[in-house]
Structure formats: C-alpha cells, structure tokens
N, C-alpha and C positions, 0 to 999 in steps of 0.2 A: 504494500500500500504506500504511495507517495501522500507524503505528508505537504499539507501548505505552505508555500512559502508567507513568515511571520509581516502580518501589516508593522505598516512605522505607526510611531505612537500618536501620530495624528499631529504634531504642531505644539504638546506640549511641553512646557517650560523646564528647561534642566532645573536640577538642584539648585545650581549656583546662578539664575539669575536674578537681579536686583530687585526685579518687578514678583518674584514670586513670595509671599506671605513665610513668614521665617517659623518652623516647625513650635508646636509647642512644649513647652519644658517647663521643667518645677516651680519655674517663679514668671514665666509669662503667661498664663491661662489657656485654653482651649482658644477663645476668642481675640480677635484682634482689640477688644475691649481693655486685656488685661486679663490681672489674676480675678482681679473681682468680678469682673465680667458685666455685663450692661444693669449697672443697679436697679433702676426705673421699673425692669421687667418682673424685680423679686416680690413677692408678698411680705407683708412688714413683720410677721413672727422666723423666717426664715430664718433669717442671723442672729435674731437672740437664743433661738432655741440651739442653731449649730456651735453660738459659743459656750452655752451651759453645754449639751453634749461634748465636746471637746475638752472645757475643764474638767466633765468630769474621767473623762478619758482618760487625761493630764495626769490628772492624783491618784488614778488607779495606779497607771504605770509607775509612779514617782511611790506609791507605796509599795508595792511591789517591787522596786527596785530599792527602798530602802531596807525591806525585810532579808533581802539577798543579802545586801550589805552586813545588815545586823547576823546571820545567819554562819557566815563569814566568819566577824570579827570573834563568833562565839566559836566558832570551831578552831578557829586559828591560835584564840587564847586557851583552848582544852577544860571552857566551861560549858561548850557542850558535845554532844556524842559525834550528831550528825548533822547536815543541812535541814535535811527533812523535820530531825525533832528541832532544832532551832525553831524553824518558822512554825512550829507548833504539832502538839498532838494529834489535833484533827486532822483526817485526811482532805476531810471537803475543803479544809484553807489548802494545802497541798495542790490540790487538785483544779481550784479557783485560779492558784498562781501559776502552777503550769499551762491553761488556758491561756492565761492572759497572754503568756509569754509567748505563747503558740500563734494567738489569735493573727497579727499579720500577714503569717508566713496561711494559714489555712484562706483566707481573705483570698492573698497570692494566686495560690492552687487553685478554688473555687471558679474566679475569674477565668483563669487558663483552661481549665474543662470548660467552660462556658462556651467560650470563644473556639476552642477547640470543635465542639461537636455542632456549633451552625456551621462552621466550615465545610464538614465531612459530610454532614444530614439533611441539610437548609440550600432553598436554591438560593444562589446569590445577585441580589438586582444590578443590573450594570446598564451599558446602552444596547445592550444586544437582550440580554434579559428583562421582564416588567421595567421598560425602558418609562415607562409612563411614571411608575411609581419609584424609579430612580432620580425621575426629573425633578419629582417630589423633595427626594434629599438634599438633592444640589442645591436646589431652588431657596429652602428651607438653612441651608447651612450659608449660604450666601448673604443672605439677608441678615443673616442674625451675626456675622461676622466670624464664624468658625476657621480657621484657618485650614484645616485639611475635613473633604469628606469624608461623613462617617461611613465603614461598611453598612451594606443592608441587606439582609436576607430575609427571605417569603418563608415561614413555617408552617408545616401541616396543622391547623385548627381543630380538626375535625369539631366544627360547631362553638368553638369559644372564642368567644370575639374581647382578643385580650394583642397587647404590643409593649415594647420595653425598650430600656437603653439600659448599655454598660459599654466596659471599657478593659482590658487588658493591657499595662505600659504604656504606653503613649498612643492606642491604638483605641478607636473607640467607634461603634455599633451598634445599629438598631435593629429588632427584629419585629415582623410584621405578622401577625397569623393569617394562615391563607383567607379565613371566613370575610375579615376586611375588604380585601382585594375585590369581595361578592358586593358588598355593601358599597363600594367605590364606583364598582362597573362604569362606565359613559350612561349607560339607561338605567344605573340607581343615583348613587349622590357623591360623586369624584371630591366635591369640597369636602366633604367628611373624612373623606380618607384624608384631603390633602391636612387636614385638622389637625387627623393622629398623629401623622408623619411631624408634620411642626411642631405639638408639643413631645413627641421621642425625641426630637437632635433640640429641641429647646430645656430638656432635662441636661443634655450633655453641655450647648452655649451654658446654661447654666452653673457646670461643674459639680453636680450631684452623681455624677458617675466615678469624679476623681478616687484614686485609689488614696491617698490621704486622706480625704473626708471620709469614705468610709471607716478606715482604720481609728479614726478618731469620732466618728459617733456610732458605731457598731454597737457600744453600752448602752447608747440611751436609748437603742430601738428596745432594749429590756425592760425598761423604766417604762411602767405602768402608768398614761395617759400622756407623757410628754414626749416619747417615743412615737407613738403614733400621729401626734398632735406636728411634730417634723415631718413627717412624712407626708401628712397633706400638705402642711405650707409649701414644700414641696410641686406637690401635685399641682396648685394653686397658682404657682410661678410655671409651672411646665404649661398650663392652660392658657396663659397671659401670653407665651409665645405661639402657641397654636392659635389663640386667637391674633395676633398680630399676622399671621402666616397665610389665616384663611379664615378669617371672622366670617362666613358664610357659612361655612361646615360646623360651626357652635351646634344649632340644632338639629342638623341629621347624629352628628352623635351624641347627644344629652339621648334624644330618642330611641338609638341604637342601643348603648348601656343599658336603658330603663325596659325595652319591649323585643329588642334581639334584630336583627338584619331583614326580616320580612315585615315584620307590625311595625316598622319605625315611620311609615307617614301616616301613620294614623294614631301618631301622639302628639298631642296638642301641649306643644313645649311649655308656652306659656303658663296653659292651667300647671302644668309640671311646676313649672320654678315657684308659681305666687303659693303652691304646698308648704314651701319653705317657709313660709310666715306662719300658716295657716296649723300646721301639725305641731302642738305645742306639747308640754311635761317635758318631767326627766328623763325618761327611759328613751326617748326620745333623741334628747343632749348626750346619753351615754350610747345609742348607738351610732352615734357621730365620732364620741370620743374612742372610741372604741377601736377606728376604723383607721385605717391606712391611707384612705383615700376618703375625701369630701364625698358624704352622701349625696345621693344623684339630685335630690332638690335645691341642697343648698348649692352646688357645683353648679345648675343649671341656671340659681338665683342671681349665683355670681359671673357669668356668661352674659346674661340681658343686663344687669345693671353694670354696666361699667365706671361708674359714679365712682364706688370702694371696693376696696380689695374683699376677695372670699370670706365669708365668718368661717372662722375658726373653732371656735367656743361654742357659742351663742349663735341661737337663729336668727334669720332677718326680720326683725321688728321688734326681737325684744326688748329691746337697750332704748329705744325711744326712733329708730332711724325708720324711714318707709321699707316695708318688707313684702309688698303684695299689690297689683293692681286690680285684684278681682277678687271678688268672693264668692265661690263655686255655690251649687244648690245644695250640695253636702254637707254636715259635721265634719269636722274635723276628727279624726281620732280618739283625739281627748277630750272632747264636748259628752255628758252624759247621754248614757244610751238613748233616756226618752226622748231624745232631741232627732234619732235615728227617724227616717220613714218607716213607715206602713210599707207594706205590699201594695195598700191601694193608692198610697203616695208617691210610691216609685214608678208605678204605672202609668201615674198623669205624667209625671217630672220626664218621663219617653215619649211619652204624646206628646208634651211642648217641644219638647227638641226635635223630635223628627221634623214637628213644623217648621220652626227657626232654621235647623239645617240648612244652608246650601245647596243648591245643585252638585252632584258628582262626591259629596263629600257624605253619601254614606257606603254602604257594603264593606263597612271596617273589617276587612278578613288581611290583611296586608298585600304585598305588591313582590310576585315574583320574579326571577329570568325569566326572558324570551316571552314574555307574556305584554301586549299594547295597553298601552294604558294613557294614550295622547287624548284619547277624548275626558278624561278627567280634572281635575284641577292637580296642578305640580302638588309633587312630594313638599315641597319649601311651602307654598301656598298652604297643606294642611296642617303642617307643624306648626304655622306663626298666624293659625286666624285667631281673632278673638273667639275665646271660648263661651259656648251657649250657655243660656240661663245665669251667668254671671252678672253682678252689678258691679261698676267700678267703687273700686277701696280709695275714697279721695285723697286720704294722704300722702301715695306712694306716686312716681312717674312711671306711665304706662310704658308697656311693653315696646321695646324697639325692635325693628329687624335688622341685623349686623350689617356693619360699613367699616368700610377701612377705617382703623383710629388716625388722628392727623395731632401735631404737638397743642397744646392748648394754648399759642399765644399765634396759631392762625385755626380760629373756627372756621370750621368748615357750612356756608348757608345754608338753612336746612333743604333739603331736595336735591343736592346735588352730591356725584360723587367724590371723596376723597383726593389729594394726591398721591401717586402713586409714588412706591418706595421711600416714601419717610416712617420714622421711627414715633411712636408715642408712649407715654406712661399706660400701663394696660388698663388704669382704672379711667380713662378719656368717655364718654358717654360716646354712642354712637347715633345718631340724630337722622330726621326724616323719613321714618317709614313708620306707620304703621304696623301691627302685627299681622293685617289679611294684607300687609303688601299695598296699599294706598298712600298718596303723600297728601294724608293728613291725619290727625291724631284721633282718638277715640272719640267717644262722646263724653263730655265731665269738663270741669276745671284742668286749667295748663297744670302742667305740672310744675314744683319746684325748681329750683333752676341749678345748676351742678353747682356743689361748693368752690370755692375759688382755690386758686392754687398759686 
C-alpha cells in the first residue's frame, strides 16, 4: 500500500515567530490576559473562596511538614522509636499524612489517564473531523484570548448530555458527549452547542483547570458547603463566558439540562428561571448548597438577568433584589397544600390555556431528527414566549431575549444589535426583545433601570 504523500502544514507560524502568542507557563496564565486572566468574567465569590481553599491547603501542608520535622528531631535525638510513632499512635493521623503527601503526585496521574484515554477512545475534533464543532473551539478560544487551542474530542454519550474541561502540563482539553452534537445539529439548536463549547474553554481562559489550583483546593472540595459552594462560583464564571460566546444558546441549554435533547422547545425558559424566586424554604437553599453546580432555576435566573452575578446562597428575591417577572397559576412548592388545585381546578386552569395558547405551540411531545417541523413556530420562539396564565411580578425586569453584551459606557439603543467582538462584564443586561421575540416589552410598568456601575 502507498502511503500519502504528508500535506504542508498549511501557512502556519513557526515556533519562533514574533507574531505568534508566546506559550503558556507558570507565571503567565493560559490567557493573553495574564495569570489572573480576564477579571470582569469571574463571579465575585470565586477568589474569596479559592483563597480560603488555598490557605487552607497552605496549613495543611505546613503542618504536615512541621510534624515531619518534629518526627525527625525526635528520632534523631532517641526520644523516640520511630517516624511513624512520633507523629503519633493513631494510624488514621499516619495515614491522613501520607495522603496528603501523596495527594499531588495522584492529582498528576489522574490527569495523565484522563488525557490519556480520550486520546486512545475519543474521536478527536480537528478541520477534517466535526470541523463545525472544532470551529467552535477556535472561535471560543480566540475571543477569550487563550493563547494555544485547547484539544477536543467527541465522547460516546450514550444519552447523557454532560461536557468538561481539564488539562495535563501545559496541555489542556475539552471533551464533548456525543448526545450534544444531537442537540447542536443545523435543524436543532447549533447556539446551544456553541454555548457549551464556550463555557468548556471559558473554564480553562479561566484557569480552573490549572494543575496548581487544583493541588491547592482539592481540600476544600471536602469541606462541607464551601467546597461545593467553589464549585458553582465556578460554574457561574464558566456560564458568563458561554454567555459572552453565544448569549443565544443560554436557553436551548437551560432547556436541555432541565427536559433532555428532544423536550427542550417545549420549555418555557422563562417560566423556568422566574421558579427561582418562586420555590422558597430551606430544603430548598440546601439542595443548592449541596450541589456542585447552580440549580437549573437559579442558573437559568442568572442567564436572563444579567443585571448581577448568579446567587450563590440565596435565591432571587430573597434578600430584597427582583427575583421573578411572572407568577405562574401554580403554588409554589412551599405554599401549603390547601392552596394546591382540585382536579376540577386543574381542569379549567387546561381549558384556559389551551385557549390563550398560540398557534403551533401545542402537541408538546418534543422535536426529533429528520423529522419537518418549518410549519411551527422556532424552537427559540417556544423557549422565550411569555408564559400562559401568568400575571407580571411588578417589581422585577421582564424577561429579555439574549444579545450580544456590549461594555457599559457604550449602551447599546434598545432594538438594535450589539457590536461585534467587544468584550463586556457578564452581568451587562441585554436589552430589546421581548420574551415571544417582539421589540417591545410586556404589558406592566418599565422596569427598573440596571444599577450603575
């Protein structure tokens, strides 16, 4: 078999010329931003939380290395037997200390199988491979100022609609589950994908992949609510560059998350996010804190207002701030049962709505491949209408449909679109639409005006 003669590399830049973006390293960041990387994008518990996690990393280590020492000097002066009983009789402190001690080098390893087995198992996106959703990366990694692209490989899903970043040395990658690429198609919703893809390499611009950040908050992912409570802010910051990336793809995947790849236009984002004000108590706040990732209400809450950054804690409206522009025909969760329908109530409460409905916006069974579906109203159209039987919540700013963010000392008039390729604070409102996609705003009082900055 003759083998091909090898193509040239196409016009790419050697190592050594001047014009090309200088690799990154310990003390220069992933980002031509820097070590700190573009601040504006981060959510504001992010670095308080990463430096409690670090300190307390800090004093792990520093005791643990003081106990060596101590351990040492007792052995060395023959006050006591051995290292082992120095640092004490218990094995679990033994056993704690040698973790610790471990703990980089397994960090190390973990990462290297990681990286190792999408290599071997994982197709790898290129221009020749899901060149569409390579563009993605580039596109993605460009704008945010990454200095080399990340790898990207397509993983077998089979049905879980899930995507990630890390990083091995200086080498760093995002993996995509095939089910996505379903939900992206050209005839489902490409912005969604391009969504995910921006906040995956907006995790990395961010430096949450670095293998020193891990190393030094690995402890606090143990630490019971502030471990997790990292992890969204996190999350929250990753969202702020997907939304910077493809603010149109916000509600195909809020939708996606919440009802799966097929049911996702026929989730009405909006009524989604205003839940967030709306589902109150504790148990509630604890399965937030609980969680690794922003609950899909409050995540979605914080997607349409771009006002402030993601709650953290706290749901939207409890602290006194607007948390909802609608109030469903439903209780809330936490509203006592008698407040519940009837069966004969729920029965009118479908009658009205059938009526109100829209044209094309019922037979909610979801939207498959290869299947027409032009005579309907878009997928975008059924995620961002105003939701039926709702009355507007006066004190909150009605629902918007994503726009480019633009910096806030050039607003953008409302109706028109954005400039393209500037940079803004993710919390920038995005202005003139409607939720059914109209340029002009609901029925009710204006809304408040975004706080000044």
């Amino acid at each position: 078999m003759t083998l091909p003669t090898p193509l040239p590399t196409g016009g790419l830049p050697t190592p050594g010329d001047p014009h090309r973006p200088a690799p990154p390293t310990l003390t220069n960041g992933a980002t031509v931003h820097g070590f700190g990387g573009d601040m504006r994008m981060r959510h504001p518990w992010e670095l308080p939380l990463l430096i409690v996690g670090a300190s307390f990393t800090t004093l792990a280590y520093l005791t643990w290395a003081g106990l060596l020492v101590y351990a040492i000097v007792l052995v060395t002066t023959g006050r006591g037997a051995s290292i082992e009983n120095a640092i004490g009789e218990a094995s679990v402190v033994a056993q704690l200390v040698a973790l610790l001690m471990a703990l980089p080098f397994l960090i190390w390893i973990a990462r290297a199988l990681m990286y190792a087995q999408l290599r071997v198992q994982s197709v790898r996106m290129s221009p020749t491979q899901f060149p569409e959703g390579y563009r993605m990366v580039a596109e993605s990694a460009h704008q945010f100022g990454l200095r080399r692209v990340p790898d990207a490989y397509v993983v077998l899903g089979n049905g879980v609609i899930n995507a990630f970043a890390a990083g091995h040395g200086f080498r760093r990658f995002v993996a995509i589950n095939s089910d996505l690429f379903e939900v992206g198609g050209a005839v489902r919703d490409p912005d969604a994908l391009r969504f995910v893809i921006g906040h995956e390499v907006g995790h990395i611009a961010a430096g949450h992949v670095s293998y020193l950040r891990l190393v030094f908050t690995n402890l606090l992912a143990q630490v019971p609510l502030l471990g997790t409570a990292y992890s969204r802010s996190q999350e929250y910051t990753a969202d702020n560059f997907g939304y910077l990336h493809a603010p149109a793809g916000a509600p195909g995947v809020m939708a996606t998350l919440a009802a799966g790849k097929y049911l996702n236009a026929n989730v009405n984002v909006n009524e989604l996010a205003d839940r967030a004000a709306h589902e109150k108590g504790l148990w509630v706040h604890i399965a937030n804190w609980q969680s690794s990732h922003p609950v899909t209400t409050w995540r979605s809450h914080a997607l349409r207002d771009r006002r402030r950054p993601g709650h953290l804690w706290f749901r939207p409206g409890l602290r006194g701030t607007p948390g909802a522009s609608y109030i469903g025909p439903l209780p809330p969760g936490s509203d006592d049962s008698l407040q519940y329908p009837t069966p004969a109530d729920a029965l009118i409460l479908l009658d009205r709505a059938a009526a109100e409905r829209p044209p094309g916006f019922d037979q909610q069974f979801g939207r498959f491949p290869g299947v027409d579906y032009g005579s309907r109203p878009t997928l975008r159209e059924m995620q961002l209408s105003a939701p039926l039987l709702s009355r507007v919540w006066l004190p909150a700013a009605p629902p918007v449909a994503p726009s480019q963010p633009v910096p806030p000392s050039q607003p953008t008039p409302q109706g028109q679109p954005a400039p393209q390729g500037q940079t803004a604070p993710p919390n920038q409102p995005a202005e003139g639409q409607a939720p059914d996609g109209r340029q002009e705003p609901p029925p009710g009082p204006p809304p408040p005006p975004p706080p000044s900055r």
